[in-house]
N, C-alpha and C positions, 0 to 999 in steps of 0.2 A: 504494500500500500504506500502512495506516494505523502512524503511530507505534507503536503497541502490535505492529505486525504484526513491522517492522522488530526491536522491542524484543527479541521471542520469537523468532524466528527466527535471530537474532544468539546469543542467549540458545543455543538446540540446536545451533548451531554452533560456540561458544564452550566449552561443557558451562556450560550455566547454565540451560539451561529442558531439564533432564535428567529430568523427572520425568512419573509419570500411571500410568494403568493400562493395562487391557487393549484399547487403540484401537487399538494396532499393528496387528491383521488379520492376524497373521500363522501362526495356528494354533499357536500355542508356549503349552506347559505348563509352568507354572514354578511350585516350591512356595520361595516367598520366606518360609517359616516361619523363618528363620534368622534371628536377631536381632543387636543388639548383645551384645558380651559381659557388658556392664555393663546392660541394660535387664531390668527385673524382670519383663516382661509375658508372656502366655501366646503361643504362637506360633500362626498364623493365618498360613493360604494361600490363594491367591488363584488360582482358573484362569482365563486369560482367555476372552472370551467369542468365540463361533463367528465368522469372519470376517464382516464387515460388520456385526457388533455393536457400534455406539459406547459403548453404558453395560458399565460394569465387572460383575462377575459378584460374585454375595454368594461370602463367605469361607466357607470351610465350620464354621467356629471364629471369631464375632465377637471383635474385639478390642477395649479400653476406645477410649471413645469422648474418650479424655484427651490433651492436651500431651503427655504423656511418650511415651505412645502412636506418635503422631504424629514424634515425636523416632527411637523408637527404630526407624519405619518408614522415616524419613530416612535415618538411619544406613545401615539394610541398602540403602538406594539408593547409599550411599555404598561400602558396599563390592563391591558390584554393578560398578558403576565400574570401584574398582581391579582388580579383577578382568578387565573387557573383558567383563563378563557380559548383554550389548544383549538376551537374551530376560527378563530379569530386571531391564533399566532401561526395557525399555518395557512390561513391568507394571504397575511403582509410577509410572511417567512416562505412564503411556497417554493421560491425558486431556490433560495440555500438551501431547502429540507427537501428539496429533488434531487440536488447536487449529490448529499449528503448521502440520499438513499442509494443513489447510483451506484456510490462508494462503498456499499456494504453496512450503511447503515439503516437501522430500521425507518418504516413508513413515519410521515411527519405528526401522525396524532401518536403514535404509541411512543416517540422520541420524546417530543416535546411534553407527554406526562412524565416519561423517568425523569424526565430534567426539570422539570415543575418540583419530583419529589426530592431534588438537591438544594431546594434555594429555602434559606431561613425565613423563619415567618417575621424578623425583622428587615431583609430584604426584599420580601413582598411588600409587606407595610410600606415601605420606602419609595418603593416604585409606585407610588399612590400618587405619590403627588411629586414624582421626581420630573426634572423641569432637564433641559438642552443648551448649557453653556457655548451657544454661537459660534464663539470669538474663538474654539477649538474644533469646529467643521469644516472641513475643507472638500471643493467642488473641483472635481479633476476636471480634465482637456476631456473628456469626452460625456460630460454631463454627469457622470457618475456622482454621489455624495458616501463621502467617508466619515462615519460619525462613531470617534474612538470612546472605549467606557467611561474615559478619565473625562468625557464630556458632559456626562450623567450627574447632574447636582442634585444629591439626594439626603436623609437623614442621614442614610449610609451610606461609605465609601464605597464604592465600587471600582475594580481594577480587570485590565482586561481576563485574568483569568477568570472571575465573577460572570462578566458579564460583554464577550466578545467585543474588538471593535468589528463593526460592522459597516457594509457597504450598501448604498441602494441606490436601486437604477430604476428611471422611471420608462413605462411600458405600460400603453394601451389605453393612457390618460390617467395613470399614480404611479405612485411609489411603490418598489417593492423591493426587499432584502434579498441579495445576489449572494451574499459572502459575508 
């Protein structure tokens, strides 16, 4: 298994390669319009796509194709999380937990519960109301957004072995978690 395989795999077991869309396969309908409380952007849902569909399905409501965007798509991943809401992390996560599976690891709902049962219930609490330090997201050359854990302002510290940095690319009119 390649570094990278190792890297992500550890990453979805750890909660750190928590993200993607609709690769799960799992026939689950999720309207992840729900935002940050603090994100100005218009809300956009996402259905996933028919099982055995790897690409994500367009949004019915394209969203900015911005940083903040992207932040505030994080975000709802984040509270997805605290929540233990695995139909609604393997939305925004589908395409890293397709990756993932490719690589030998398990489907994106049965992943993302073992890894739900690693995080402390004061790291859930946390992710409640944990907010996106900006001024540490960086937008690559080809529109991608890289949002490192050390970005994550919460009660608790989080580091990337906690809590992956993560990438996301936007496809089909949102955000979704690549890596």
């Amino acid at each position: 298994m390649s570094n990278h395989a190792v890297r992500l795999g550890a990453s979805v077991l750890a909660l750190t390669s928590v993200f993607a869309v609709s690769a799960c396969k799992d026939n689950a309908k999720t309207d992840d319009a729900e935002s940050s409380p603090k994100a100005d952007l218009p809300a956009a849902s996402s259905t996933p796509s028919a099982p055995g569909t790897p690409s994500p399905s367009p949004s019915s409501t394209a969203v900015p194709r911005t940083t903040q965007a992207a932040i505030a798509r994080y975000i709802t991943f984040l509270r997805a999380v605290s929540r233990s809401d695995v139909k609604t992390m393997c939305v925004i996560g589908g395409p890293a937990a397709k990756k993932a599976e490719d690589e030998g690891f398990g489907k994106c709902r049965t992943t993302f519960a073992i890894t739900l049962s690693m995080i402390s219930d004061a790291q859930l609490k946390a992710l409640r109301t944990a907010t996106v330090d900006k001024s540490k997201v960086t937008r690559r050359a080809n529109g991608d957004v890289d949002i490192p854990a050390r970005a994550v302002v919460a009660d608790v510290r989080f580091t990337a072995h906690d809590l992956s940095d993560m990438t996301l690319s936007y496809r089909h009119g949102n955000w979704f978690i690549i890596d």
